[in-house]
C-alpha positions as CSV (number, residue, x, y, z in Angstrom):
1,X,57.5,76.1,23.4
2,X,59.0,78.2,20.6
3,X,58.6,81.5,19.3
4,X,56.1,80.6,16.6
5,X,54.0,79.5,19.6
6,X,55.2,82.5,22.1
7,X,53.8,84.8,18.6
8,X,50.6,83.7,19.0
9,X,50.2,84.5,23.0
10,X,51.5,87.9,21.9
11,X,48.6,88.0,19.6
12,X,45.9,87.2,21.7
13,X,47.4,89.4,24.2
14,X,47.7,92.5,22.2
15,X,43.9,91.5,20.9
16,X,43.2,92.6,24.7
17,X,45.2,95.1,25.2
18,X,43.6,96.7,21.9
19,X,40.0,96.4,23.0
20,X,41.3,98.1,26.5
21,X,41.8,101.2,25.1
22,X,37.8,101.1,23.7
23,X,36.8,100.7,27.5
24,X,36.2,103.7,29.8
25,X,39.2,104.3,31.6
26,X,37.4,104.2,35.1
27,X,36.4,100.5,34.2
28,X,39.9,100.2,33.4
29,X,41.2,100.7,37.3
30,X,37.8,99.9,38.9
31,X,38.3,97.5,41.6
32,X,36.1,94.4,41.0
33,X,36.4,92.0,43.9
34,X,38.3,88.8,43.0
35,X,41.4,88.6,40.9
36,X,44.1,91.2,41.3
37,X,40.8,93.6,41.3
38,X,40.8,95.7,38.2
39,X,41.8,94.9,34.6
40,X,45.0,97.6,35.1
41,X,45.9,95.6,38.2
42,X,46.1,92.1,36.8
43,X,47.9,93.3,33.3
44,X,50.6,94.6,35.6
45,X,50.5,91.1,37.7
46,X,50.5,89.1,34.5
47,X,53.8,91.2,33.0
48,X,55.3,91.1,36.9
49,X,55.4,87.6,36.4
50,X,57.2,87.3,33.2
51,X,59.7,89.9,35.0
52,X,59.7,87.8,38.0
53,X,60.6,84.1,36.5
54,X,62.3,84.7,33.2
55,X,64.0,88.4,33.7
56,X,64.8,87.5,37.6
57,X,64.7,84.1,38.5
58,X,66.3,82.9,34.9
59,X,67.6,85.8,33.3
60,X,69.2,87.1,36.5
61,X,68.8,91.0,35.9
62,X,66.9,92.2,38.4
63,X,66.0,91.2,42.4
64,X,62.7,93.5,42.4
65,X,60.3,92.3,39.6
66,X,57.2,92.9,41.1
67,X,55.3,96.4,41.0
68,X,54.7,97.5,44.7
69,X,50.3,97.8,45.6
70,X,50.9,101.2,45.3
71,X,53.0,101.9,42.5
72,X,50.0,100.5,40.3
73,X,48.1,103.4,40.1
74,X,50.8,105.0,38.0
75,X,50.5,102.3,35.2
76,X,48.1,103.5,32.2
77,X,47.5,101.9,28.9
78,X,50.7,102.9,27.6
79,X,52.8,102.2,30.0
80,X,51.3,98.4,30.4
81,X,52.1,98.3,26.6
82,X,55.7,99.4,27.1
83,X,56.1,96.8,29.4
84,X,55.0,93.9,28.0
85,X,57.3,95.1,25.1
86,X,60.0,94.4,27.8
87,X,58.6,91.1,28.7
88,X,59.1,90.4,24.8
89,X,62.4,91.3,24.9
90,X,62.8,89.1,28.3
91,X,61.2,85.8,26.5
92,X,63.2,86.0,23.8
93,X,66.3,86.7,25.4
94,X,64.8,83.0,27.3
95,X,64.5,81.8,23.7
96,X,68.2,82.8,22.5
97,X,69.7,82.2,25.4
98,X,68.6,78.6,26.6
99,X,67.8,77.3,22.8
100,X,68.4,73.9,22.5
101,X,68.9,74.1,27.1
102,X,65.3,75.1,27.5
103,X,64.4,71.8,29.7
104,X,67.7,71.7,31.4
105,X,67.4,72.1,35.3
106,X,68.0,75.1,36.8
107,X,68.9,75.7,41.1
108,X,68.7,79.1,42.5
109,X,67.2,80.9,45.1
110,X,64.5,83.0,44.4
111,X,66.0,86.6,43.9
112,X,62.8,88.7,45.2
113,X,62.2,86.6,48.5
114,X,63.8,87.5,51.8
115,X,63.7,84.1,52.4
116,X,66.6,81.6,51.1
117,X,64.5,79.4,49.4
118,X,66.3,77.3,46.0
119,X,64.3,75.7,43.9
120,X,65.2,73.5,40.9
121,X,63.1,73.9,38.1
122,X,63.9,74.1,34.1
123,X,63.8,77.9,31.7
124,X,60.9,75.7,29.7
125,X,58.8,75.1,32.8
126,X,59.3,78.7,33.8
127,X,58.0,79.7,30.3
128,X,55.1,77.5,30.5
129,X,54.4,78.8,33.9
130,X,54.1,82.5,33.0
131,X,52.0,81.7,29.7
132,X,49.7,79.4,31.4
133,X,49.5,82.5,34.4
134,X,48.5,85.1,31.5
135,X,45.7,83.1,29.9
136,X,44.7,82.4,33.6
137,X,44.4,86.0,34.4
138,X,43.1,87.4,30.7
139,X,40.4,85.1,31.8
140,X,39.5,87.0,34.7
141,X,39.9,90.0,32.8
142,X,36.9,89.1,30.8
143,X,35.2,87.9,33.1
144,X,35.5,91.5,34.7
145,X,34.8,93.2,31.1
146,X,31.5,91.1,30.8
147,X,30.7,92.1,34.7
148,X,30.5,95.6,33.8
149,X,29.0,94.9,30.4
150,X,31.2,94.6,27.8
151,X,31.8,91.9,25.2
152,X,35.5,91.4,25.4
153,X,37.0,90.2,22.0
154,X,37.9,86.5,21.8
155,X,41.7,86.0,23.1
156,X,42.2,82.5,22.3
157,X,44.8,81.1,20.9
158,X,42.4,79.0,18.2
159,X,41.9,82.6,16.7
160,X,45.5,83.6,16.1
161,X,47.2,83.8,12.2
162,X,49.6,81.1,11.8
């Protein structure tokens, strides 16, 4: 993984984010039944994640990544844009900081769990990981857009500019 490739999830992602702002903003937050429930909800998962294993688990700056249940309800369009401007900032912070270390192992514990559990894993697989998590999700998200009757924009990668 390098930036050139991290560009083009950025692309696809702010192709969604784009088409969010067409949809009505109760379809937005309304709770859909599988997935982290509503398209709001699982954009804030998806950027919790890059918080989560690059900014805490790799980056060390924070031990509270994730966005409490309840706190979500807070989180407009905007403010999920402003954050996945952070997550930017975050993976390329990754990208400058590990360079040439990206697959070099890594043991910690995991700052956001009570529990002392260390794992051992590399910044690259950790990338990987919270890419492979977005597209996981923005598929569910689509899947919720086309439940309620939309036709969601295509957010693969294939339709990126190089």
């Amino acid at each position: 993984m390098n930036q050139k490739e991290y560009e083009w999830v950025r692309q696809t992602r702010n192709t969604l984010l784009d088409y969010c702002a067409e949809i009505d903003p109760n379809d937005f937050t309304r709770q859909n039944g599988f997935g982290w429930e509503s398209v709001r909800d699982s954009l804030v998962h998806i950027a919790d994640c890059y918080y989560a294993w690059l900014g805490s688990f790799v980056l060390l700056k924070t031990k509270k990544p994730i966005t409490p249940k309840e706190d979500r309800q807070y989180f407009d369009l905007d403010k999920i844009k402003e954050r996945f401007t952070q997550v930017d900032i975050i993976v390329n912070e990754v990208f400058e900081k590990y360079d040439i270390h990206l697959n070099e192992l890594m043991e910690r514990k995991i700052p956001w769990r009570k529990a002392p559990e260390i794992i051992s894993i590399t910044p690259g697989k950790l990338l990987m990981h919270t890419i492979t998590h977005e597209y996981h999700h923005k598929g569910q998200i689509t899947a919720m857009l086309r439940q309620m009757g939309y036709e969601p924009p295509n957010t693969d990668v294939l339709g990126t500019e190089d």
